[in-house]
C-alpha positions in Angstrom: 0.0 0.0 0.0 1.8 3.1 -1.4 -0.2 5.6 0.6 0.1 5.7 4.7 -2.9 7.4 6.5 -0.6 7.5 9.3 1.7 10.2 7.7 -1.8 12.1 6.1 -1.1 16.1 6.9 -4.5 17.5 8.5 -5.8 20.6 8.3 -5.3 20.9 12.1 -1.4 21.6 11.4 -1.9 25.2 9.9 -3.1 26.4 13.5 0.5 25.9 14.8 2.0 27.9 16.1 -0.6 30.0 17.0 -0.6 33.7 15.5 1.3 36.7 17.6 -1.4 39.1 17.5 -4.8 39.0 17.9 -8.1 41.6 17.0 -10.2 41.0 19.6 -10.4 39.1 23.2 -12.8 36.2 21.5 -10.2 35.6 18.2 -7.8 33.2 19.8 -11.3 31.4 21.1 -12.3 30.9 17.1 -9.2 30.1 16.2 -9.0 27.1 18.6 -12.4 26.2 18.0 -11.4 26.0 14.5 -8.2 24.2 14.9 -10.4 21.4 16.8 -12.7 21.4 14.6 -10.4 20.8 11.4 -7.9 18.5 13.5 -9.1 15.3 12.0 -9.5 17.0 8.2 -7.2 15.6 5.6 -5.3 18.8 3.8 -7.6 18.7 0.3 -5.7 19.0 -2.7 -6.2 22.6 -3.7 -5.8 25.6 -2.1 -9.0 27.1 -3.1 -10.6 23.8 -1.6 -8.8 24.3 1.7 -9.4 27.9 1.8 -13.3 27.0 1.2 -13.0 24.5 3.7 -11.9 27.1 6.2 -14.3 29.8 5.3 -17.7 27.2 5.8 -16.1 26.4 9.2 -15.4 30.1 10.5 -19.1 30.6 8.8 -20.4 27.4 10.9 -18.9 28.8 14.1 -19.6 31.9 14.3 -22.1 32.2 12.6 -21.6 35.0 10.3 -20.6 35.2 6.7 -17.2 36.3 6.9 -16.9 37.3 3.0 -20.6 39.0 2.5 -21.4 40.5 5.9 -19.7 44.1 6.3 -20.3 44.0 10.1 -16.2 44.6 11.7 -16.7 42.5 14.5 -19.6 40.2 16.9 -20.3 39.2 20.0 -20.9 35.5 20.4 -20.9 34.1 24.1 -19.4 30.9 23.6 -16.1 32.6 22.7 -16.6 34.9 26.0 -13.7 33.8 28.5 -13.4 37.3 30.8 -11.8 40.5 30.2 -13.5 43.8 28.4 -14.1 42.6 24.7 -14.7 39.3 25.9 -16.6 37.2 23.2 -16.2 39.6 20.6 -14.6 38.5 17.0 -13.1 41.0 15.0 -14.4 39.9 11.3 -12.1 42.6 10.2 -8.4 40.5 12.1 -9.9 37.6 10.5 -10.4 38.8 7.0 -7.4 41.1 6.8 -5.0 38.7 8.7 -5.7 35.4 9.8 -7.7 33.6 7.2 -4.6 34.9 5.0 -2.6 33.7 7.2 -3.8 30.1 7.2 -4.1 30.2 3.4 -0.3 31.6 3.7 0.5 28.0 5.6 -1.8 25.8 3.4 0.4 27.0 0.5 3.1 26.1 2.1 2.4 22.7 2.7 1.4 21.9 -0.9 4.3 23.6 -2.4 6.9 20.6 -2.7 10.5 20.6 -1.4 
């Protein structure tokens, strides 16, 4: 058997390390949430596919349409922990810096050595 499901890359590896900056107090909260939820995905082929893939899940989550709602950021209590801005998302980070960023490391892994 040429292909090892052991060794298969998941989409759970472009959450590492996590990023240095964040928008708002509820942003690392998504972006675990996310990582959990993706941890068992097999990295699809494309990176439009990934990127898709990433996009339905932030949609799924936190419930919003990240590409076609203008609103710059939401509450949502289950990403609430404490502190100020607790539970609030910036839509803006997400869109400006990390989806790009995790598109930026699913390119990465699909470029070969």
């Amino acid at each position: 058997m040429a292909h090892d499901d052991a060794t298969a890359v998941t989409m759970g590896s472009l959450f590492d390390p996590d990023p240095e900056r964040w928008g708002l107090r509820g942003d690392p909260h998504v972006w675990w949430a996310l990582r959990d939820r993706l941890s068992g995905t097999e990295m699809p082929a494309s990176l439009d596919e990934t990127v898709d893939i990433l996009r339905v899940t932030f949609d799924d989550l936190v419930g919003v349409d990240l590409v076609g709602d203008p609103a710059s950021s939401v509450y949502r209590k289950p990403f609430a922990h404490g502190g100020m801005s607790s539970g609030m998302v910036s839509l803006d980070t997400w869109r400006e810096s990390l989806m790009p960023l995790l598109a930026s490391r699913a390119r990465t892994l699909m470029t070969p050595s």
